[in-house]
C-alpha positions, 0 to 999 in steps of 0.5 A: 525236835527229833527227841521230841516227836521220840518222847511224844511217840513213847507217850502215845504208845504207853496210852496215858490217857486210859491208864489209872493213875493216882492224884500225886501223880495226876497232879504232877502230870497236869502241872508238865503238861501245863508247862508243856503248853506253854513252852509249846506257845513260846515255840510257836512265837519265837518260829514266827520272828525274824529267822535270821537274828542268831538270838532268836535261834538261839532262845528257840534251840534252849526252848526245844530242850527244855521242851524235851526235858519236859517230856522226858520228865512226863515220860518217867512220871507215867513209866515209873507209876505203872511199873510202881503199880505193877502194870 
């Protein structure tokens, strides 16, 4: 979780939202952040189950890192093309 908040703060520092961007890479952004919600819903429903079922930690902690690899994954997307772009 602590990755994540890490990777959500980096993306919010880079302003992504204000950044021109091309279309490969817009589209490539759009379809993380689409599985980035998601993922996120998954999390939300698995966090309202039975604590105590070990399966359930367990499934919830693949979808943390997952989560994290998506971000990372976005993260690169936008670092890369504004580096490739010169910004």
């Amino acid at each position: 979780m602590a990755r994540s908040q890490e990777l959500e703060r980096t993306l919010q520092r880079f302003d992504v939202d204000s950044r021109a961007i091309d279309g490969r890479t817009a589209t490539i952004a759009a379809r993380l952040e689409d599985q980035l919600g998601t993922l996120d819903r998954q999390i939300e429903l698995f966090g309202a189950l039975d604590r105590a079922d070990p399966d359930r930690q367990a499934h919830q902690l693949r979808l943390w890192r997952e989560r994290v690899g998506l971000l990372d994954a976005l993260v690169d997307v936008h670092v890369t093309r504004a580096s490739y772009a010169g910004l």
